[in-house]
C-alpha positions in Angstrom: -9.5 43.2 -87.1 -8.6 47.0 -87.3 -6.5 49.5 -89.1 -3.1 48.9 -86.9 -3.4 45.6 -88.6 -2.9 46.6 -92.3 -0.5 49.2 -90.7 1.6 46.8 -89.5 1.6 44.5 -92.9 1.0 47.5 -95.7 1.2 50.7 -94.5 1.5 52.5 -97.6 -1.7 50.6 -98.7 -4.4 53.6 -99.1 -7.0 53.8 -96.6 -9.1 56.8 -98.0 -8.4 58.6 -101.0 -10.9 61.6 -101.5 -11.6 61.2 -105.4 -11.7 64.6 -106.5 -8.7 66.2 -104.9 -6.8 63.1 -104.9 -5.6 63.4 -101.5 -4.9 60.0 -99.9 -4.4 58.6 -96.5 -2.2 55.5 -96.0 -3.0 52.7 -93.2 0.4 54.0 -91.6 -1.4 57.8 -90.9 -5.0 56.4 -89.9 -3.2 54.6 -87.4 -0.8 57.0 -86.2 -3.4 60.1 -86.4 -6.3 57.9 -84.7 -3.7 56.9 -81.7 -3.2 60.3 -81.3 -6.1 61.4 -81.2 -7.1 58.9 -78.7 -4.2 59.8 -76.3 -5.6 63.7 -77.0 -8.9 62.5 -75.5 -8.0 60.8 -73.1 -5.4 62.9 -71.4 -8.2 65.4 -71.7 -10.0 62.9 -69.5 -12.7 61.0 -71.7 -13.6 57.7 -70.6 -15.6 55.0 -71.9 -18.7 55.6 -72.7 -18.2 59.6 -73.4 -19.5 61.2 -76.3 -17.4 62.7 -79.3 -19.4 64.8 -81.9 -17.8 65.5 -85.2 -19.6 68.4 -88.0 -17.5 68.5 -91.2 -18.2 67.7 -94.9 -16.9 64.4 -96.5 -13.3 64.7 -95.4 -10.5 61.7 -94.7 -10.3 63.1 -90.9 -14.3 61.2 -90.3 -12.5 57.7 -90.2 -9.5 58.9 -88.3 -12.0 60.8 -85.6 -14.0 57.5 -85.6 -11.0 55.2 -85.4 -10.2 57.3 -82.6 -13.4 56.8 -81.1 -13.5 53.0 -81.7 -10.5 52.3 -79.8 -10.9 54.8 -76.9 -14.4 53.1 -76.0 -16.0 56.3 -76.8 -19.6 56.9 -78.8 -19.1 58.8 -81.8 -22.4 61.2 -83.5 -21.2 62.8 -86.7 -23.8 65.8 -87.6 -25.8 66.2 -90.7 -24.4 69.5 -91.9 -27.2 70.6 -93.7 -29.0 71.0 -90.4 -29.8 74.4 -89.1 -27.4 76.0 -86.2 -30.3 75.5 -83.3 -31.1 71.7 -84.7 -27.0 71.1 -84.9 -26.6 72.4 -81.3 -29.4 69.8 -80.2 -27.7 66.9 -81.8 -24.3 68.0 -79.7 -26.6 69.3 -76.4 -28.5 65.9 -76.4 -25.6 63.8 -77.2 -23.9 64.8 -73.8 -20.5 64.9 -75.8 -17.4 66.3 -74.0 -15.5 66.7 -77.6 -15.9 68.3 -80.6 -14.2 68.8 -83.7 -15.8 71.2 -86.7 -14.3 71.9 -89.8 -14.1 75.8 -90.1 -16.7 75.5 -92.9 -19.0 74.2 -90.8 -18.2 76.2 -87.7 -21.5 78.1 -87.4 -23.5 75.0 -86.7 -21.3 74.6 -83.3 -22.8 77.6 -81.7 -24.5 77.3 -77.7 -22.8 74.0 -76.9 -21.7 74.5 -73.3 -21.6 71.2 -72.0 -18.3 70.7 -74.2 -14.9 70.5 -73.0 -12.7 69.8 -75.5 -13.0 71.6 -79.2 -10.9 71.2 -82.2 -10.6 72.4 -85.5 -9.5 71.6 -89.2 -9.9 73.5 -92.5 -9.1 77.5 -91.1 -8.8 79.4 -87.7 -11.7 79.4 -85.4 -12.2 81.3 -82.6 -12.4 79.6 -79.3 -11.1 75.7 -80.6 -7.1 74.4 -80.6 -5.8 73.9 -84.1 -6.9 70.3 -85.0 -3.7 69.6 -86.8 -1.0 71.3 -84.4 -2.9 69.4 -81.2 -2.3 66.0 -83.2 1.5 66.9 -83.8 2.6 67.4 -80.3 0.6 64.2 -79.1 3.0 61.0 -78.4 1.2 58.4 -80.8 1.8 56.2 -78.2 -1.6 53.6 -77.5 -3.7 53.4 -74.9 -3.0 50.9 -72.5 -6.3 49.4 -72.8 -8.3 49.9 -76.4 -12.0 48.9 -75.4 -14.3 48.9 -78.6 -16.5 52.2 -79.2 -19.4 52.4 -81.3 -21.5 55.3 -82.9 -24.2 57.2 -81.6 -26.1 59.2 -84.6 -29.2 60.5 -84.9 -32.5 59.5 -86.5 -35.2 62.2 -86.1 -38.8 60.9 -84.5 -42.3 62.3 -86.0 -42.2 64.9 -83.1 -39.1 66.6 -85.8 -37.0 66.3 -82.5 -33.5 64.2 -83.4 -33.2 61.5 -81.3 -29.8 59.6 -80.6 -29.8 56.1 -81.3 -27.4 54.5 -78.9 -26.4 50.9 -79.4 -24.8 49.1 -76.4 -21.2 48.7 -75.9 -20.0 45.3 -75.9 -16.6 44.3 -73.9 -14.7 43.4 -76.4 -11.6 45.3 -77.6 -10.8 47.2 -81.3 -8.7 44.6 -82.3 -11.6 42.4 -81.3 -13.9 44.2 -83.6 -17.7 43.9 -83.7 -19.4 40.1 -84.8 -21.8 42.0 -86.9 -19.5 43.8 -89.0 -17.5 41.2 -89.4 -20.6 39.2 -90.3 -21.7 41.5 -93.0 -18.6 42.3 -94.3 -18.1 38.6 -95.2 -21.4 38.7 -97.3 -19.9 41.4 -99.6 -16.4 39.9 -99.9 -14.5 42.9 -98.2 -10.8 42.6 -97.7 -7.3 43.7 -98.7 -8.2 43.8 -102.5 -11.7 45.8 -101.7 -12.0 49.3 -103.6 -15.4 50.6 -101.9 -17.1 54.1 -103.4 -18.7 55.9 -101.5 -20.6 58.8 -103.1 -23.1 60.0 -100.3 -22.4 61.8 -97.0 -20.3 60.5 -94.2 -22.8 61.8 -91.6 -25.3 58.9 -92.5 -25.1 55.5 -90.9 -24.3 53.1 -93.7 -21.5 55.4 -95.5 -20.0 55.7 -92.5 -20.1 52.4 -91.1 -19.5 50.4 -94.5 -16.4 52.6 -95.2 -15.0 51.7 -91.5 -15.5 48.1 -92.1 -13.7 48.2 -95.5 -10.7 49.7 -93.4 -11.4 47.1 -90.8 -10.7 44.5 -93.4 -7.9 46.3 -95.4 -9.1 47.6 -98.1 -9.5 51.4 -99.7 -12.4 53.6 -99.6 -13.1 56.2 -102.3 -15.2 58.8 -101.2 -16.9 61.6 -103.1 -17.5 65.1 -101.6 -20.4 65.2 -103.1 -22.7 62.9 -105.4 -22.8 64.0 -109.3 -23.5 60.9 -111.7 -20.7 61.7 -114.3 -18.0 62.2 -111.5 -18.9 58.8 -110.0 -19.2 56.7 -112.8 -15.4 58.0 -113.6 -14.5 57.0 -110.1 -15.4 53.7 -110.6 -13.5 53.5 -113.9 -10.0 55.5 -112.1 -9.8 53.9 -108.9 -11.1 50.4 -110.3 -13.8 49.8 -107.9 -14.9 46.6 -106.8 -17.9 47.6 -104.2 -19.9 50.7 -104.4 -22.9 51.7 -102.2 -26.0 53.7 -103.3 -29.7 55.0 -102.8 -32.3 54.8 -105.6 -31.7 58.3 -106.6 -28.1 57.8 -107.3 -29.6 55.1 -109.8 -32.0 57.4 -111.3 -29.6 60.4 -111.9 -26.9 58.4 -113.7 -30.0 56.5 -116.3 -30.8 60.0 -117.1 -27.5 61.3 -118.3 -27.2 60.4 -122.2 -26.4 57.1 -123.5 -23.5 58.6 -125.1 -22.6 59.6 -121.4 -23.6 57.3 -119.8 -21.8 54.0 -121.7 -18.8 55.6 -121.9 -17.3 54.6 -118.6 -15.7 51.1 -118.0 -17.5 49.6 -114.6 -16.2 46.4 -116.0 -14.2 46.0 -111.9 -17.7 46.5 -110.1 -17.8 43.4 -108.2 -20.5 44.2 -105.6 -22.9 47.7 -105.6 -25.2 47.9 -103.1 -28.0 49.6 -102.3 -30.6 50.8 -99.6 -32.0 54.0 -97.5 -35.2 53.9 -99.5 -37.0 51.4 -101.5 -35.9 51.4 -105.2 -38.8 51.3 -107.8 -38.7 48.2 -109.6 -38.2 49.4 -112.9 -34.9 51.7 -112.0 -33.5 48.3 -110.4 -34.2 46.4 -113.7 -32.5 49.0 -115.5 -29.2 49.2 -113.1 -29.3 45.3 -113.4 -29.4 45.3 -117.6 -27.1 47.8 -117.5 -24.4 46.6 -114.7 -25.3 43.0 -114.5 -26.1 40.5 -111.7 -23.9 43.1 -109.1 -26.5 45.2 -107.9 -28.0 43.7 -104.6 -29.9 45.0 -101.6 -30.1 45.4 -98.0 -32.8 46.5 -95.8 -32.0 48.3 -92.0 -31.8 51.0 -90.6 -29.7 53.4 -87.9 -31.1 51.4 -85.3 -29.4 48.0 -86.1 -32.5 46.5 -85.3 -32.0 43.7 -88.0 -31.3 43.2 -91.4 -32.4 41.4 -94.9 -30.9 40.6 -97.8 -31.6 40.2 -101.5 -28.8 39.6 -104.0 -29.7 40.4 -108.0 -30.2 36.8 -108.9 -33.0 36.2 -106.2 -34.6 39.9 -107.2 -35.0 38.9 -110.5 -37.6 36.2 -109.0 -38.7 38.1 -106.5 -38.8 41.9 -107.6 -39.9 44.3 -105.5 -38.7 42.2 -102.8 -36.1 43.5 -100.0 -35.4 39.6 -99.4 -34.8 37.7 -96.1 -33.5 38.0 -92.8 -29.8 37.8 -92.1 -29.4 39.8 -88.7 -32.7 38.6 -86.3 -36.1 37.5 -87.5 -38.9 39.5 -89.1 -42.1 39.0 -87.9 -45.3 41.2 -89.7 -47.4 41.9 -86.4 -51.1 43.1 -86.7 -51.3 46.7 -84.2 -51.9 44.4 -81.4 -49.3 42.8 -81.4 -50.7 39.4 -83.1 -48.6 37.7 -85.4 -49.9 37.6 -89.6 -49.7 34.7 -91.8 -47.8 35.2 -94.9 -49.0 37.6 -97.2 -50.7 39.9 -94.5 -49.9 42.8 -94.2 -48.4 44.5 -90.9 -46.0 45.9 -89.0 -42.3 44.8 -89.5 -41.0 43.4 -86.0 -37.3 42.1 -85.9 -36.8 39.7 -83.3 -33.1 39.8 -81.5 -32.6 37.8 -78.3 -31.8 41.4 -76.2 -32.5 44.9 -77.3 -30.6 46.4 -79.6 -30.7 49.7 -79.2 -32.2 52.8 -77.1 -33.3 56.2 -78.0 -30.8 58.7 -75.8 -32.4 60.5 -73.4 -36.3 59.0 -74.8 -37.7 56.3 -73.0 -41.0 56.9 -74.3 -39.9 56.4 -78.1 -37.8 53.2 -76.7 -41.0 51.8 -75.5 -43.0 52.6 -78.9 -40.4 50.9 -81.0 -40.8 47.6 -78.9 -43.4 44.9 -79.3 -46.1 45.4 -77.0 -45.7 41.3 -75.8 -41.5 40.7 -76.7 -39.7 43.5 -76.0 -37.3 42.5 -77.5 -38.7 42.9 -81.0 -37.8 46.1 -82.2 -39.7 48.5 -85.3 -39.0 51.7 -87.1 -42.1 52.3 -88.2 -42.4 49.8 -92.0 -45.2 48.3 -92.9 -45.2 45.1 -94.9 -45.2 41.4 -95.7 -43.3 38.4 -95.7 -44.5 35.8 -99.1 -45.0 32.2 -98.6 -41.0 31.7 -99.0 -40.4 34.5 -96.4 -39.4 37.2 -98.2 -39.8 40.7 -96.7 -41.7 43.3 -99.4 -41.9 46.6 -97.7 -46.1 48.5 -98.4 -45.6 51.5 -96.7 -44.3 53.2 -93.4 -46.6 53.2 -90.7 -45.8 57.2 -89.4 -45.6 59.6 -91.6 -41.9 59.9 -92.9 -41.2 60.8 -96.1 -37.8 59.6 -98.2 -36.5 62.1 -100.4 -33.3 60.9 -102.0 -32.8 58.2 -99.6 -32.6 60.5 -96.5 -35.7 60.6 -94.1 -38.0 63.8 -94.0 -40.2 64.0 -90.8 -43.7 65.2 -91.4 -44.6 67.0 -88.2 -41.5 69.2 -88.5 -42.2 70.6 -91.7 -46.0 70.9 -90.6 -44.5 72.7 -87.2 -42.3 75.4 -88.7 -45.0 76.2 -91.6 -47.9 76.4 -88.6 -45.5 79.3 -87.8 -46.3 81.5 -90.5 -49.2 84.2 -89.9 -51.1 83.6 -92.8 -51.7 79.8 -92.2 -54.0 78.1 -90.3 -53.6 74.6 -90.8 -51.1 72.2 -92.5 -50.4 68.6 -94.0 -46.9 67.5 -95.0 -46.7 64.4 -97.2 -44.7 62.6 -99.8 -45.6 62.9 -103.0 -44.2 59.9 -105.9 -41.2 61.6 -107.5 -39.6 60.0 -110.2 -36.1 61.4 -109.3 -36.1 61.5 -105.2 -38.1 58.8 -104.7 -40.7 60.9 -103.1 -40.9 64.8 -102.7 -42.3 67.5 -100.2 -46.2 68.7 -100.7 -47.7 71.2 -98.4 -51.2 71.2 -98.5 -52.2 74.4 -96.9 -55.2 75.9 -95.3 -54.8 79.7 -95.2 -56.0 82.1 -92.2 -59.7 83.7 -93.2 -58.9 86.4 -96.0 -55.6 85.5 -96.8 -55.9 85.0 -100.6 -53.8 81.9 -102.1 -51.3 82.0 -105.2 -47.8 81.2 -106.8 -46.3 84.3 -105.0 -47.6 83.0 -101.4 -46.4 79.5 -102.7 -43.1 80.9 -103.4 -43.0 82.7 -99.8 -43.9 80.0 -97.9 -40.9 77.6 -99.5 -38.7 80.6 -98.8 -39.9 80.8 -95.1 -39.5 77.5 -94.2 -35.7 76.9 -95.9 -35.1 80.1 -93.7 -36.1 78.0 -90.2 -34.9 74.2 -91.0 -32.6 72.6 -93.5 -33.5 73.3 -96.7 -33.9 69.3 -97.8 -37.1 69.5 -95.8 -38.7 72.3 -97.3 -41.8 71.5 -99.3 -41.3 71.8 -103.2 -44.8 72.4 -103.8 -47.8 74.3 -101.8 -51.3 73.6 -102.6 -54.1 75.2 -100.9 -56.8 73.6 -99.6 -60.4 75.0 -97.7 -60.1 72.7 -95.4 -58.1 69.6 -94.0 -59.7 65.9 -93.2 -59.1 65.7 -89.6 -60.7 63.5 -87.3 -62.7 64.7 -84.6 -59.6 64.2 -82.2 -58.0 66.0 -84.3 -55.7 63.6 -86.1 -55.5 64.3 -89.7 -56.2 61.7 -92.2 -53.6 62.0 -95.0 -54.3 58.8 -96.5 -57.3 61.0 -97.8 -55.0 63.3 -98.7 -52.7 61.2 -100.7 -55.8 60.1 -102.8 -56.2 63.6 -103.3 -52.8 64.3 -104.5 -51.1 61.2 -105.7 -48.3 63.3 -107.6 
C-alpha cells in the first residue's frame, strides 16, 4: 500500500493538514507532486540507491519529498535544523546525496556542499537553487516506469560527536509493495483510512517521520504541529478529532504542568492510541498520563537503527511499570561485555537478534563492527543497558556510552566535552546528564579551569555562551560547575560514574 492507492479511491481525503495554518494536502496532490518530483529526479539522472537530503522545518512538502524518494528507489536523510552550518554540511557531505531541497529559512545550513547536483528550493528565492514549486509545475506527473521501494538514511550521532548515517538495506520490492515491517507495526496501532495521527515533534527524527508515512501508507491523515506547545496540542487533538498521537516523555511532562483549569478543558475523548518513546518515561509521569487519558497510552522501544523493537501496551504497564515490554521485531538478548548470555534479571547489554543485519553505519565500518555481537553478528546494540524479568520483559538501567536524553533527543557527550576543551581558560571537561524533571535529563559541565583562571557565575555564563556559538544550542550545557580536578583513570578514561555520585541533580 501507498498514497496512489487512496488517490485513486479518495482523493480529496486529507493527507497532511499542518494544524496551525490549516493548510492541507489531499491524497490527489501527494500523489501528483511526489510523481513529479520523482520524474524531476530522475530525468536529472538519480538512480536507485542515490541520496536525496531535505533541511526544512515541519512542512507538508517532507512527505511529498519522501514519497518521492520511496518510489524512485532513492535513500532519503532529512536534517536536524537546529544543527550548526559546518555539522549540516557533514550530514549532506557524508550522505553522498546528489539532491537537495532547503527551505529558504533554512538556507544557511546548505553551505560547502559540492558533491550536489541538483538543488531546490521552497519558502523564498535562493541564490544558486531552481524554484521548488515552478520545477514541479513544468514536470509531466507522469510515473516512472519502474517504482522500486526507497528507504531513509538519517543520522544518529556516535560518542566521537561525528553524525553517522544509518543506512538500512534496500529490499526488491516495489512502493506499491511497501515494507513488511511497516505494515507490521502499523497493524498493531490500528492505522487505516479512519486514522487521525498527531504529530507534534520534528519531522527530521526517525519515528515522526516514519509513523506519519505509514499513516499515509494506510490512508489515513496526519496532523502535524510546527512546533510542540502543550495547550496548542491538546486543542489539536480536540479539532481534528484524533485517534493516534505520538510523544516523548517531555511532551507528557509539559502538558501535567499547565493548570487543571487548562489542562481538563480539552475533549481527548477520540484518542484511540498515543504512543510514546525516544527516552524512557519516569514511572510516575506515565501513571499520571494513564489516570488522566486512560488505558491509551502505550510504549515502544527502538531506535534509528531498526535494530528491533518491544512493546508494552497500558494494561500490561500497569503490571509491569517501568517496563518497556517484549519483543515484537527480533529477540532481545542481555549479553555480559563478553558476549555471554545473562539469566533473567541480570543485568547487560541489550542485543537484538535478526536473522541478517539490519543496518550499517555510512561510510563507518569501525562503528558497524562495535554495534555487533562479538560471537552473532547479527545481533545488533545501540548502546542500552538492561534486563529482561522472569516473563521476559525488557526494563532498560542505563546506556552503556555516555549519551544523554534531553527531551527525547540524543545529546552526545564527547561533543560537548570537544568544543568546551576549545576554550582557553579550560583545561579539562566532563559532560553528563543530570535527572531533570522536565527533559528527562539536562546538560552539566563539570569543569576544570587552566591554573589561575578564577571560577564564577560570569565564567559560567560565558562558557554556555561559547559553546551555543560552535554547536546547536540543544547541546549546550545548562549548568557549569567547577571542579579541581577530574577522576580519570590512569589511561586517561574518565570515570563519570564517580561523577554522577557527585552530582546527582
Amino acid at each position: 500500500m501507498y498514497p496512489g492507492v487512496h488517490a485513486a479511491q479518495a482523493p480529496d481525503r486529507a493527507a497532511v493538514i499542518m494544524h496551525e495554518t490549516g493548510e492541507r494536502v489531499s491524497y490527489a496532490e501527494l500523489e501528483d507532486r511526489s510523481i513529479r518530483l520523482s520524474r524531476l529526479l530522475y530525468d536529472a539522472g538519480l538512480r536507485p540507491g542515490d541520496g536525496i537530503v531535505l533541511i526544512a522545518e515541519n512542512d507538508p512538502r517532507y512527505f511529498e519529498v519522501y514519497w518521492a524518494a520511496l518510489r524512485s528507489g532513492l535513500y532519503f536523510t532529512a536534517v536536524n535544523w537546529h544543527l550548526t552550518a559546518d555539522e549540516s554540511a557533514h550530514v549532506v557531505n557524508d550522505s553522498g546525496a546528489r539532491a537537495l531541497i532547503v527551505s529558504a529559512a533554512r538556507a544557511g545550513l546548505a553551505r560547502d556542499t559540492p558533491g550536489v547536483e541538483v538543488r531546490l528550493a521552497f519558502g523564498g528565492e535562493v541564490p544558486g537553487y531552481g524554484d521548488y514549486e515552478r520545477e514541479l509545475a513544468a514536470t509531466p506527473p507522469v510515473r516512472l516506469e519502474h517504482e522500486p521501494l526507497g528507504t531513509d538514511m538519517l543520522y544518529s550521532s556516535g560518542t566521537t560527536g561525528r553524525p553517522k548515517g544509518v543506512r538500512l538495506p534496500l529490499r526488491p520490492v516495489t512502493v506499491v509493495d511497501g515494507s513488511p515491517m511497516a505494515l507490521g507495526i502499523s497493524a498493531v496501532w490500528g492505522f487505516g483510512p479512519q486514522t487521525v495521527y498527531l504529530s507534534p515533534a520534528p519531522l527530521y527524527h526517525a519515528a515522526p517521520l516514519r509513523y506519519g508515512a505509514w499513516v499515509q501508507m494506510l490512508g489515513g491523515t496526519v496532523v502535524v504541529l510546527r512546533n510542540f506547545d502543550p495547550q496548542t496540542a491538546l486543542a489539536a487533538i480536540e479539532q481534528h478529532r484524533v485517534t493516534h498521537s505520538q510523544w516523548v516523555p517531555t511532551h507528557f511532562v509539559r502538558m501535567l504542568k499547565l493548570p487543571d483549569e487548562v489542562r481538563l478543558g480539552f475533549d481527548h475523548s477520540s484518542l484511540a492510541v498515543a504512543i510514546h518513546a525516544a527516552a524512557p518515561c519516569p514511572v510516575h509521569v506515565k501513571q499520571a498520563m494513564i489516570d488522566w487519558w486512560g488505558p491509551v497510552v502505550h510504549e515502544y522501544y527502538a531506535a534509528t537503527e531498526s535494530a528491533g523493537m518491544t512493546l508494552i501496551m497500558a494494561e500490561e504497564w500497569l503490571l509491569k511499570p517501568g517496563s518497556v515490554g517484549r519483543p515484537v521485531v527480533g529477540e532481545v538478548r542481555i549479553c555480559a561485555d563478553d558476549g555471554t548470555l545473562l539469566r533473567a534479571g541480570q543485568v547487560g547489554t541489550v542485543y537484538f537478534e535478526r536473522d541478517e543485519l539490519p543496518f550499517r553505519y555510512h561510510n563507518d565500518d569501525t562503528k558497524t563492527a562495535q554495534a555487533q555481537h562479538p560471537v552473532h553478528p547479527t545481533w545488533t546494540t545501540t548502546g542500552d543497558v538492561g534486563y529482561l524479568d522472569a516473563d521476559g520483559y525488557l526494563f532498560l538501567t542505563d546506556r552503556k556510552s555516555f549519551v544523554i536524553i534531553s527531551g527525547g533527543v540524543n545529546i552526545y557527550s564527547q561533543e560537548v566535552e570537544n568544543c568546551l576543551t576549545a576554550h582557553p581558560d579550560v583545561m579539562d571537561v566532563a559532560v553528563i546528564g543530570v535527572p531533570d524533571e522536565e527533559m528527562g535529563e539536562s546538560v552539566l559541565a563539570v569543569v576544570q579551569l587552566m591554573s589561575g583562571i578564577v571560577p564564577g557565575p560570569e565564567l559560567e555564563r560565558e562558557l554556555i555562551a561559547f559553546a551555543r556559538d560552535n554547536m546547536a544550542h540543544y547541546k549546550a550545557p545548562r549548568r557549569v560547575s567547577f571542579a579541581d580536578q577530574l577522576p580519570r583513570t590512569p589511561a586517561g578514561k574518565l570515570r563519570k560514574h564517580l561523577l554522577r555520585e557527585k552530582y546527582p541533580s
